[in-house]
Biopython code that builds the backbone (N, CA, C, O; Angstrom):
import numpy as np
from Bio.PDB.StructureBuilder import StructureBuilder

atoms = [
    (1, "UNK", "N", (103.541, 94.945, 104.919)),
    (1, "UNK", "CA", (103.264, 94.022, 103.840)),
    (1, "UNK", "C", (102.147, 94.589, 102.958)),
    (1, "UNK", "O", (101.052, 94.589, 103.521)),
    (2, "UNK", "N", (102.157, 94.915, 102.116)),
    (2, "UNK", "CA", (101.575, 94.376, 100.677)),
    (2, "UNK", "C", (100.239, 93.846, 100.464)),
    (2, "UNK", "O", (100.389, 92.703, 100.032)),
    (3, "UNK", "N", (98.910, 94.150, 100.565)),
    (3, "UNK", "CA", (98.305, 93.014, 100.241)),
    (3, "UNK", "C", (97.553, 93.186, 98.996)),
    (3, "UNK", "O", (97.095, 92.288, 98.288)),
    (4, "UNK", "N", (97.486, 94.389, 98.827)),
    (4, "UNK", "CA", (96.142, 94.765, 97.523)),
    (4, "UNK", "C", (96.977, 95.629, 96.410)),
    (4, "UNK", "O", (97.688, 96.555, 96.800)),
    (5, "UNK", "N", (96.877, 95.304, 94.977)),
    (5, "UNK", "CA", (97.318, 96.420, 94.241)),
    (5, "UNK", "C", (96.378, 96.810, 93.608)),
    (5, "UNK", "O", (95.550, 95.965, 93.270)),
    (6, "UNK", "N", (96.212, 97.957, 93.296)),
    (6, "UNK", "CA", (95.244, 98.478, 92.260)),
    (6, "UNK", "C", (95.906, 99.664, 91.318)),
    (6, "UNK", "O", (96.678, 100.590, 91.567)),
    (7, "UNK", "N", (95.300, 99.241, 90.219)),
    (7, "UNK", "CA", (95.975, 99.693, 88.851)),
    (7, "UNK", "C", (95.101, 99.811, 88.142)),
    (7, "UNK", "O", (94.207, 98.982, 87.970)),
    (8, "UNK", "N", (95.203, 100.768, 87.661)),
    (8, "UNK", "CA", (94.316, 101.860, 86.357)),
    (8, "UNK", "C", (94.380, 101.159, 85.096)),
    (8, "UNK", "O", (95.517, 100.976, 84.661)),
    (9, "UNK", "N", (93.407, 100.724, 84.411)),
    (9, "UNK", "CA", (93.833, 100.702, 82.763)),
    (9, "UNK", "C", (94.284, 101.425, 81.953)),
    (9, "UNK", "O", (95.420, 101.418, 81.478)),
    (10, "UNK", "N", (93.074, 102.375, 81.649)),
    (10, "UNK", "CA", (93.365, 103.200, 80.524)),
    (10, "UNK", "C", (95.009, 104.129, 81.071)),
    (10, "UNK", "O", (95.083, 104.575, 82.215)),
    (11, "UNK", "N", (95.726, 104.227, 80.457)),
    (11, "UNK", "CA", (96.708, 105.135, 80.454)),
    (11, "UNK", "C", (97.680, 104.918, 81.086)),
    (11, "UNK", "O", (98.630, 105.685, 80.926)),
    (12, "UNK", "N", (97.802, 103.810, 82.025)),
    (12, "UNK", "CA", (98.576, 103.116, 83.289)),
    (12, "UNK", "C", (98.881, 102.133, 82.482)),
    (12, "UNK", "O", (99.771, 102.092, 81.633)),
    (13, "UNK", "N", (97.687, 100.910, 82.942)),
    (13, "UNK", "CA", (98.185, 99.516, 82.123)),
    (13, "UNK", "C", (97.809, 98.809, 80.619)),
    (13, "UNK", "O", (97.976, 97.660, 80.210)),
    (14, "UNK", "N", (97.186, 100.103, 79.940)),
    (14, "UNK", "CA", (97.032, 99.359, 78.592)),
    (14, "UNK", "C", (98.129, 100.607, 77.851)),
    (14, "UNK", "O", (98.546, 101.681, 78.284)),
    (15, "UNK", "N", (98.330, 99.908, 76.610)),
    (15, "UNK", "CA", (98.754, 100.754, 75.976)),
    (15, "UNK", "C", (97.719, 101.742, 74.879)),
    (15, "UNK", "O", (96.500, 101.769, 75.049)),
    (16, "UNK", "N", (98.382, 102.503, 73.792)),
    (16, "UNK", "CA", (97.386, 103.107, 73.113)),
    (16, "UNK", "C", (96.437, 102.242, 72.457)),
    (16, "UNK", "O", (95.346, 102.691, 72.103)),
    (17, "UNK", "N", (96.827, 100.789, 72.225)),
    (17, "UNK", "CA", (95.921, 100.118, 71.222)),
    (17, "UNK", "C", (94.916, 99.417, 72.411)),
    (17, "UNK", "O", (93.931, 98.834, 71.958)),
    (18, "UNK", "N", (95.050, 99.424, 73.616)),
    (18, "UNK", "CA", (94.266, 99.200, 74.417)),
    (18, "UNK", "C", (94.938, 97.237, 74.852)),
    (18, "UNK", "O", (94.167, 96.294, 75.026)),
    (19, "UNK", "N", (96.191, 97.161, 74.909)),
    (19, "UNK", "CA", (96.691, 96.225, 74.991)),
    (19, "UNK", "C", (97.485, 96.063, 76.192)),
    (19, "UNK", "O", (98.006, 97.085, 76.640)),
    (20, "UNK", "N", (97.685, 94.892, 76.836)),
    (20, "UNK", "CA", (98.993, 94.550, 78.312)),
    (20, "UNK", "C", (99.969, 94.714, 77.767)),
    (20, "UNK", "O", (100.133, 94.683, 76.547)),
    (21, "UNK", "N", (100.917, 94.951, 78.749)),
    (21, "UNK", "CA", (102.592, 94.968, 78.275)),
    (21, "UNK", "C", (102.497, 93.473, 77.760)),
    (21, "UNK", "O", (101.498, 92.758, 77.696)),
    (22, "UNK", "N", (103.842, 93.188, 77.401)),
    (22, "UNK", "CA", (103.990, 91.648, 77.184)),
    (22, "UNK", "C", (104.721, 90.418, 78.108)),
    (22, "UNK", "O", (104.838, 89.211, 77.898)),
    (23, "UNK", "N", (105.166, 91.307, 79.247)),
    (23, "UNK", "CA", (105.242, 90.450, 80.563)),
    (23, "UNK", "C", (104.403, 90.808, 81.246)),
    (23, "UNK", "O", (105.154, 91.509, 81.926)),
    (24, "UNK", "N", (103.143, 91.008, 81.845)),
    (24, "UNK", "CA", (101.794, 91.634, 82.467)),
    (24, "UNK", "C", (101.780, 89.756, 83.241)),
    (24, "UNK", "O", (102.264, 89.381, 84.308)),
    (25, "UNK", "N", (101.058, 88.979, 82.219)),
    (25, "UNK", "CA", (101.081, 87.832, 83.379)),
    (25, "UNK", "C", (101.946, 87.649, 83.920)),
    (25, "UNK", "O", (101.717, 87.459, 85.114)),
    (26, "UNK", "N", (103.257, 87.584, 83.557)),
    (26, "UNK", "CA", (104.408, 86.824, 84.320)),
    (26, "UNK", "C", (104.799, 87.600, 85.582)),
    (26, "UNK", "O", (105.268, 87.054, 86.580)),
    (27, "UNK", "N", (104.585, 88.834, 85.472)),
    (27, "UNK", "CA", (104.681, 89.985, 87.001)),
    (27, "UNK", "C", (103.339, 89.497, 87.651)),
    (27, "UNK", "O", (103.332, 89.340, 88.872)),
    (28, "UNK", "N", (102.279, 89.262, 86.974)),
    (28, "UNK", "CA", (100.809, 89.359, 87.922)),
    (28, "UNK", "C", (101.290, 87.847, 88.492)),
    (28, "UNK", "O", (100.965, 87.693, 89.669)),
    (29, "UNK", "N", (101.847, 86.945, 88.023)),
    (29, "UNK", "CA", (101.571, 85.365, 88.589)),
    (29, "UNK", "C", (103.007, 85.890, 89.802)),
    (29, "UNK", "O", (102.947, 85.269, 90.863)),
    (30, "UNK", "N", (104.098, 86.833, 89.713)),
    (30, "UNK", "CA", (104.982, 86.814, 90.618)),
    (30, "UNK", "C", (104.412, 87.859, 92.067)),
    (30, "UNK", "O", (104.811, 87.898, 93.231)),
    (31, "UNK", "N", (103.381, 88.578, 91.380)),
    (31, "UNK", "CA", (102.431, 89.345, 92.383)),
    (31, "UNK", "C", (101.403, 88.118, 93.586)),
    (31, "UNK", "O", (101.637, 88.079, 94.794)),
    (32, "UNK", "N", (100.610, 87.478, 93.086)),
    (32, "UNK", "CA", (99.914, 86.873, 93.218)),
    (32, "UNK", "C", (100.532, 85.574, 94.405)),
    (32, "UNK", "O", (99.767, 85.149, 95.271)),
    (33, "UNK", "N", (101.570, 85.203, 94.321)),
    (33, "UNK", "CA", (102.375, 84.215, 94.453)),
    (33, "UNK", "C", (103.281, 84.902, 95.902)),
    (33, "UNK", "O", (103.949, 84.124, 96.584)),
    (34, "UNK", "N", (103.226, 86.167, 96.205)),
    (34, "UNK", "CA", (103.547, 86.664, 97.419)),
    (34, "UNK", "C", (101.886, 86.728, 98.457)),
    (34, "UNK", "O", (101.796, 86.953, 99.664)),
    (35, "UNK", "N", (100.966, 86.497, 97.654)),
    (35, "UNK", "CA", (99.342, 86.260, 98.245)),
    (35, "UNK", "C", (98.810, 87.503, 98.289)),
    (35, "UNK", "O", (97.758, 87.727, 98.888)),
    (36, "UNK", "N", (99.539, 88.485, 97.612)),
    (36, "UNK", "CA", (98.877, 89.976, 97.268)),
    (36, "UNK", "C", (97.860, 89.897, 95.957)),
    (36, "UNK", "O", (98.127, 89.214, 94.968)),
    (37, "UNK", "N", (96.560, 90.759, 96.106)),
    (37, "UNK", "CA", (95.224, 90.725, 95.306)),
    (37, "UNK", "C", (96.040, 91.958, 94.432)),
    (37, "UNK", "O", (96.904, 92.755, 94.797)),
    (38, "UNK", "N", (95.364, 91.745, 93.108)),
    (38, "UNK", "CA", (95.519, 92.418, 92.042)),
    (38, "UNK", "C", (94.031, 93.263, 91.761)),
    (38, "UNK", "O", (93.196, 92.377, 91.583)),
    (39, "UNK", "N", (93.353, 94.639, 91.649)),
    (39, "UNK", "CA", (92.334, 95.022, 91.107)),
    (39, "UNK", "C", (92.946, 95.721, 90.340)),
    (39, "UNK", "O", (93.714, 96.640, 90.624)),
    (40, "UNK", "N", (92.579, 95.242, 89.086)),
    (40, "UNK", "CA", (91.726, 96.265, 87.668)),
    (40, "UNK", "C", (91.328, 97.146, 87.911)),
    (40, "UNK", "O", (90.732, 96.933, 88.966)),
    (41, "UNK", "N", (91.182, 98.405, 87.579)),
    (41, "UNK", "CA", (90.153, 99.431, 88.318)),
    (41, "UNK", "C", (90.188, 100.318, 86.375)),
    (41, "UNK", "O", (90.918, 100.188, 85.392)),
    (42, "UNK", "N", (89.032, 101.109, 86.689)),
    (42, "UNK", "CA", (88.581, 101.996, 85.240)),
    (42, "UNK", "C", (88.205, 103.328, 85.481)),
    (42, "UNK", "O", (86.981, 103.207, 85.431)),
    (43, "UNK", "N", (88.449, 104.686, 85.743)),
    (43, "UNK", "CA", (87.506, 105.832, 86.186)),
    (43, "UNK", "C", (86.354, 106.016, 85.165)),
    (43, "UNK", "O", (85.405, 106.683, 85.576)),
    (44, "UNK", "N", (86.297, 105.635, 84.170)),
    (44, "UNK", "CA", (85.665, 105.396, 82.893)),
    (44, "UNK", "C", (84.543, 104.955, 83.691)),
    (44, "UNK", "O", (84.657, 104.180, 84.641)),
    (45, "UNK", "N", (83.184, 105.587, 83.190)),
    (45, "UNK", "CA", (81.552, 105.305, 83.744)),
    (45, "UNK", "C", (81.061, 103.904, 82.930)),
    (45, "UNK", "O", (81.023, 103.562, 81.748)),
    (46, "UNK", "N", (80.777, 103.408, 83.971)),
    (46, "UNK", "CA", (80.316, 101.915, 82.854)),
    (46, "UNK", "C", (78.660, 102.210, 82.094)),
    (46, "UNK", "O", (77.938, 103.062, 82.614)),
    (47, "UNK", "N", (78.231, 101.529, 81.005)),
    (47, "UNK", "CA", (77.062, 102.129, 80.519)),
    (47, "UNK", "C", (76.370, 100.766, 80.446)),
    (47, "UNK", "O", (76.838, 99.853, 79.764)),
    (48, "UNK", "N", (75.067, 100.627, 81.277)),
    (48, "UNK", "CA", (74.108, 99.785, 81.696)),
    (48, "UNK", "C", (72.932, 99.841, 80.395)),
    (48, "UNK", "O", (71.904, 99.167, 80.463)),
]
sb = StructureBuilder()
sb.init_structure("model")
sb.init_model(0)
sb.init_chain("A")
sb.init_seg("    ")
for serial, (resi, resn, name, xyz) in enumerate(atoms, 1):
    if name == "N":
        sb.init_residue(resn, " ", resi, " ")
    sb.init_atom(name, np.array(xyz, "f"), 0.0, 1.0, " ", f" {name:<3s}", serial, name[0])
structure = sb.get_structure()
């Protein structure tokens, strides 16, 4: 089973304009709904 996904933004899940597909919630609420966690993740350095 399934419990964690993790997914990249840049280049994975946004597009070039820095946008979600246009079914993104409707897969994340059918993700979520099997009780599997969704992380966001960025390799991108965050700036404090």
């Amino acid at each position: 089973m399934i419990n964690i996904i993790a997914i990249d933004l840049d280049g994975s899940l946004l597009d070039d304009n820095k946008n979600l597909p246009g079914d993104f919630w409707e897969v994340a609420e059918q993700v979520f709904k099997t009780g599997t966690h969704m992380i966001i993740a960025s390799g991108r350095p965050s700036i404090i």
